[in-house]
C-alpha positions as CSV (number, residue, x, y, z in Angstrom):
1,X,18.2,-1.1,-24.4
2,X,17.3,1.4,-21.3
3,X,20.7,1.8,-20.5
4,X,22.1,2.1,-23.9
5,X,19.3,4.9,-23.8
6,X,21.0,6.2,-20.3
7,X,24.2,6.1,-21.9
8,X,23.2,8.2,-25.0
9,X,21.3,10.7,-22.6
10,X,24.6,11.1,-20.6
11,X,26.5,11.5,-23.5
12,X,24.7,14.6,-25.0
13,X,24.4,16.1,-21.0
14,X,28.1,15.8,-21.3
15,X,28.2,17.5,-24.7
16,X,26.4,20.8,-23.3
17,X,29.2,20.4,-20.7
18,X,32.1,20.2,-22.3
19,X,31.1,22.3,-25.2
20,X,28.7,25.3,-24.0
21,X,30.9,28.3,-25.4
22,X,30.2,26.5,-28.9
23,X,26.7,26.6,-28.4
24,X,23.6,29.2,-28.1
25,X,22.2,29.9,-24.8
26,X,19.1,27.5,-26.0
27,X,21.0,24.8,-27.6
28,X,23.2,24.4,-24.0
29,X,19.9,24.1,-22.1
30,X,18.7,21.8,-24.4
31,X,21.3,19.3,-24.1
32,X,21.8,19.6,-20.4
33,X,17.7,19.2,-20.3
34,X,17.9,15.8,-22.4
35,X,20.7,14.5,-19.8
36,X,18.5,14.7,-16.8
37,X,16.5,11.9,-18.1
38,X,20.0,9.2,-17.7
39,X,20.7,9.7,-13.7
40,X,17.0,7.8,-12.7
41,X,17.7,5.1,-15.3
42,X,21.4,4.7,-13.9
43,X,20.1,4.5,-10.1
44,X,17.6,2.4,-10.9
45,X,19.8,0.0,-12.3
46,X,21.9,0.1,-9.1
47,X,19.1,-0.7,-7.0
48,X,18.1,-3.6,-9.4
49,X,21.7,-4.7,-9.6
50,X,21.5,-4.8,-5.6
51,X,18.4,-7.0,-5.4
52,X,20.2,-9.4,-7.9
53,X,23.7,-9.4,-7.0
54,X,24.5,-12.6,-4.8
55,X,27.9,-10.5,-2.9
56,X,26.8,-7.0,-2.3
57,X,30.5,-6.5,-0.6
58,X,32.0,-7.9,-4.0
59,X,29.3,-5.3,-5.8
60,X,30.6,-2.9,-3.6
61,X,34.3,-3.2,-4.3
62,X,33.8,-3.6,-8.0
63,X,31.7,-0.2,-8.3
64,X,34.7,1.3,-5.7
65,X,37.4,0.1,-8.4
66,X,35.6,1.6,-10.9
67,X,35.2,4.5,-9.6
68,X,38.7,5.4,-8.7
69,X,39.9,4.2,-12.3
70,X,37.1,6.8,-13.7
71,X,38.2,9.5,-11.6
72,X,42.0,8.8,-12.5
73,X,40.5,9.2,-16.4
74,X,38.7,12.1,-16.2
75,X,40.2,14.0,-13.8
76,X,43.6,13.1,-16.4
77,X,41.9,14.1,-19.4
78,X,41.0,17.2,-17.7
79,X,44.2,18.4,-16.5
80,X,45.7,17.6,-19.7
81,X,42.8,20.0,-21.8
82,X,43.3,23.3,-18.8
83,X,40.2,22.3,-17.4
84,X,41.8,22.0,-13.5
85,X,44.8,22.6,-12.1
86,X,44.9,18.9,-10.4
87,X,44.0,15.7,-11.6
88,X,42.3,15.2,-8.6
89,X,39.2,17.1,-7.2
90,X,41.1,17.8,-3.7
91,X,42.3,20.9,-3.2
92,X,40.8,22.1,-6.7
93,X,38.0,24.6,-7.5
94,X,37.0,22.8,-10.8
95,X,37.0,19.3,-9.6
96,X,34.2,17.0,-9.3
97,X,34.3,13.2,-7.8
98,X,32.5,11.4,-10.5
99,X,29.0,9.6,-10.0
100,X,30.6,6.3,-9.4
101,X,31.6,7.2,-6.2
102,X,27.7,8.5,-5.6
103,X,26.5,4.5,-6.7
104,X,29.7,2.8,-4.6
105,X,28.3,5.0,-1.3
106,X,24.7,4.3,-2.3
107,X,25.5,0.6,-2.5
108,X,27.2,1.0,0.8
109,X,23.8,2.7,1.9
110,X,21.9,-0.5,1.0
111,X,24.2,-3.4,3.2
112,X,23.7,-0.9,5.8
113,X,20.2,-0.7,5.5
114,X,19.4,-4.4,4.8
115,X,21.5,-5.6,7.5
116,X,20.0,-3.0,9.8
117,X,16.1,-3.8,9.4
118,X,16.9,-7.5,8.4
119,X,18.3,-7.9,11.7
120,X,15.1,-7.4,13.3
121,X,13.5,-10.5,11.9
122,X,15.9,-12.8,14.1
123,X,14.1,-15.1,16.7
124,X,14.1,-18.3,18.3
125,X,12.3,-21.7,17.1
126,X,12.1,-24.4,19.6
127,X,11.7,-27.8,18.2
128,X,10.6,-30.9,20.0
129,X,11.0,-34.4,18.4
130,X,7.7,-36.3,18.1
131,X,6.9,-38.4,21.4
132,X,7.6,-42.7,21.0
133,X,5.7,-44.7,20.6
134,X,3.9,-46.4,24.0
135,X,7.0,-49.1,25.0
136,X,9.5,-47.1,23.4
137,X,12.7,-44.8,24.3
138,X,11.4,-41.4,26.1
139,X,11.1,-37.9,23.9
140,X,14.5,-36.4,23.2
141,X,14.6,-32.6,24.6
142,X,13.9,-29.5,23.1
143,X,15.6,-28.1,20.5
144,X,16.6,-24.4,20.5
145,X,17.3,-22.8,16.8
146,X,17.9,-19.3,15.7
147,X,16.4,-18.3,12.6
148,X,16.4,-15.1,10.7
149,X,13.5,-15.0,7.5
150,X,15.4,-11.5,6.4
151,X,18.4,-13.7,5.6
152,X,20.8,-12.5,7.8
153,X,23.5,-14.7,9.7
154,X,24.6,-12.2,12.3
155,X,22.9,-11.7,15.5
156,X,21.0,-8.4,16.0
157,X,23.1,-7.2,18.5
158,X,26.0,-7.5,15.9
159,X,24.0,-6.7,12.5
160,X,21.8,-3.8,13.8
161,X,24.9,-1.9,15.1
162,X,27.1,-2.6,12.1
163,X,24.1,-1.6,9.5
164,X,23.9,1.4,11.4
165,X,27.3,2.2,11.1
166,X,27.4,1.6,7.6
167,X,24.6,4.1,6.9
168,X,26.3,6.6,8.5
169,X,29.1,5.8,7.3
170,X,27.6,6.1,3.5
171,X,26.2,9.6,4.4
172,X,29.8,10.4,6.1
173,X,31.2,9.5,3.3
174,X,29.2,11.3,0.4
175,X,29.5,14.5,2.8
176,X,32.6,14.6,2.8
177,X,33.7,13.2,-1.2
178,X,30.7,15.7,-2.6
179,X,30.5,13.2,-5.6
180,X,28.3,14.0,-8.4
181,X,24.6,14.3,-7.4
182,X,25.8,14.0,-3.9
183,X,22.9,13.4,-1.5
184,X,20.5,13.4,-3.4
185,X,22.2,10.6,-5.6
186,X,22.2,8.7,-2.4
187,X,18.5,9.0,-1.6
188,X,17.2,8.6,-5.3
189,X,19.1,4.8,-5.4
190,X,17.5,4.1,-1.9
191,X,13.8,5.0,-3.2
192,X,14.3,2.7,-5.8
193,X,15.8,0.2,-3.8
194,X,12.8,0.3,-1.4
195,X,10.4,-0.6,-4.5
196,X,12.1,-3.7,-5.2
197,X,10.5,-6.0,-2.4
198,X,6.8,-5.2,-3.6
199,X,5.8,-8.6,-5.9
200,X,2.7,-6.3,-7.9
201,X,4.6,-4.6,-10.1
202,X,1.9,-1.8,-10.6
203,X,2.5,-1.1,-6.8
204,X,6.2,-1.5,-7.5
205,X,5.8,1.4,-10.4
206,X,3.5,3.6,-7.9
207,X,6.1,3.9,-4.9
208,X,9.1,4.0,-7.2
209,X,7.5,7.2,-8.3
210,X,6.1,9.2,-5.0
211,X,9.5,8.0,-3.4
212,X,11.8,9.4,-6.4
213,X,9.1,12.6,-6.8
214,X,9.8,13.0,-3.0
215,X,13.4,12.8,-3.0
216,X,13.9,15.0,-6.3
217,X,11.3,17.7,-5.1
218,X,13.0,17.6,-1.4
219,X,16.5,18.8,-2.9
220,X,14.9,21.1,-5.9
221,X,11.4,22.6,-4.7
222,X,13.8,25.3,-3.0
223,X,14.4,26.5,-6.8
224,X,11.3,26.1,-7.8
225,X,9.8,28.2,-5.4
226,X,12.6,31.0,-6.2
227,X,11.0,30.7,-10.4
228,X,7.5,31.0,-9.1
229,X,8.3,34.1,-7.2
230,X,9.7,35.5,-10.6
231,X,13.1,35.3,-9.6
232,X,15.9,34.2,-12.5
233,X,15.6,30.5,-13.2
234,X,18.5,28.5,-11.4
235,X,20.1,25.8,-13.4
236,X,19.1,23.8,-10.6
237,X,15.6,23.4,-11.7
238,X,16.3,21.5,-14.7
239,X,16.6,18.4,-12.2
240,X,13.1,18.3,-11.9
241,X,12.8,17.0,-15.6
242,X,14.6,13.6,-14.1
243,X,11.1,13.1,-13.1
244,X,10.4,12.5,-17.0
245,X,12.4,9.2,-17.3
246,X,10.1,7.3,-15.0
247,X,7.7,6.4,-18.2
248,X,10.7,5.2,-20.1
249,X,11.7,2.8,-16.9
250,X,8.9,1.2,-17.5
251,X,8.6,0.3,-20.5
252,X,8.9,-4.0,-21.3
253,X,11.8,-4.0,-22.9
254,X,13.3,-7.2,-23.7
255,X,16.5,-6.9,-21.8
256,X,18.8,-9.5,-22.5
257,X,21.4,-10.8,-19.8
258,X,24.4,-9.2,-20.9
259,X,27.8,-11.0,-21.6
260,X,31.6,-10.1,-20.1
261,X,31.5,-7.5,-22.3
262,X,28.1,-5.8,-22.0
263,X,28.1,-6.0,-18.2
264,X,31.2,-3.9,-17.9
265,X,30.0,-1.8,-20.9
266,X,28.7,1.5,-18.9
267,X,31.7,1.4,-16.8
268,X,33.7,1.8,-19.2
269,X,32.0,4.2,-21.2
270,X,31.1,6.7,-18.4
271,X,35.3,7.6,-18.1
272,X,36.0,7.3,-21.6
273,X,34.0,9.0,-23.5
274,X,33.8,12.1,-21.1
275,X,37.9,11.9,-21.2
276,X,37.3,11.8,-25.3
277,X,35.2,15.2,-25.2
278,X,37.8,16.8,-22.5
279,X,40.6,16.2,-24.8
280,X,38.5,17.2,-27.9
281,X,39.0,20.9,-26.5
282,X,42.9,20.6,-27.3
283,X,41.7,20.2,-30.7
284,X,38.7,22.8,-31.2
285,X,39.4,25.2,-28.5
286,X,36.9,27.4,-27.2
287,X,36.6,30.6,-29.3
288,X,37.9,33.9,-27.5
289,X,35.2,36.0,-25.4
């Protein structure tokens, strides 16, 4: 149910996109104001998908496919309706790398991150086998055995240095790409992600919101600051309304494990229907100036 809400919250953000010439000044802001609410239910659900995935690297090639098949979509469906001159987002200035390549780095972010600090639980457990009795053989020697409580099979020498160089590697990455929501994309799915080892869910719902409140005012209070001193709003202060879909995150809905069909469902949807409202334009253009 929360992500069919996501979806529909996307869906009319995307609307104020693709259409704003047919609509009022209010009307455009209202839209693009509802579809702040689906980004924090969408990186939430990576960083629950994460906790519960048993491959992370499979998770992290599946999002990767995905996101090159969406951006082969839209960036299609755009070229064909005049939106860009490329169907790519290289060497174009009107192309955008679509979110999926935001949650593929993100995902990237969290290996790095797990196998970084989880690395640090690895120690050594000597084990001694109980003396014999009086009259029998002598006690065997001791056992030396490496064990890791974070889960993690490499040694820390290996695993710290390659979580490292995944993190950077995920920040590299999102630098360079500029995907939708960018850095800040990045950070929101690791706040989330940081929530999911506390067992209390109240204390879960508490640090999910300083940590996403953090992150969102970090990469927005800039703006905010610029309204308070009277200056002309900035688009980019709508973000802050994210902040609003924390309440619905929470409410116990009875999510149901989804089947082939429903698990694939968003991924779908997120290339297609934005390709549907590109090409849409061929058939109501905008009107003149």
């Amino acid at each position: 149910m929360l992500k069919l809400l996501a979806c529909l919250f996307m869906a009319i953000d995307h609307v104020g996109h693709y259409y704003r010439e047919f609509l009022s000044p209010e009307a455009y802001m209202v839209l693009r104001m509802v579809g702040r609410l689906a980004f924090p239910i969408f990186a939430r659900g990576i960083a629950l998908g994460f906790a519960r995935t048993r491959s992370p690297f499979r998770y992290l090639l599946r999002m990767s496919v995905f996101a090159v098949a969406a951006q082969a979509i839209i960036g299609g469906a755009e070229f064909v309706a005049g939106l860009r001159s490329s169907p790519f987002a290289i060497g174009d200035p009107n192309g955008w790398t679509n979110i999926l390549f935001t949650f593929a780095f993100a995902i990237l972010l969290l290996i790095g991150y797990e196998l970084t600090v989880r690395s640090f639980r690895d120690m050594i457990m000597s084990l001694r086998t109980v003396p014999a009795p009086a009259g029998g053989p002598p006690a065997c020697h001791r056992f030396d055995v490496r064990v890791n409580f974070g889960g993690i099979s490499l040694a820390p020498c290996i695993g710290i240095p390659v979580g490292v160089a995944m993190v950077a590697a995920a920040f590299a990455l999102t630098a360079l790409v500029e995907p939708d929501y960018s850095l800040y994309g990045l950070l929101a799915v690791l706040a989330f992600h940081l929530a999911q080892g506390l067992e209390d869910p109240k204390a879960a719902r508490r640090l999910e919101a300083v940590l996403f409140i953090g992150v969102t005012f970090m990469f927005y209070a800039g703006p905010l600051v610029d309204v308070l001193a009277g200056a002309h709003p900035p688009f980019a202060i709508v973000q802050l309304l994210s902040i609003l879909a924390l309440p619905l995150m929470w409410i116990p809905f009875r999510e149901k494990r989804p089947g082939p069909w429903g698990k694939y469902f968003f991924y779908a949807f997120y290339p297609l229907h934005m390709a549907a409202l590109a090409l849409g334009l061929l058939l109501f253009p905008p009107p003149l100036p």
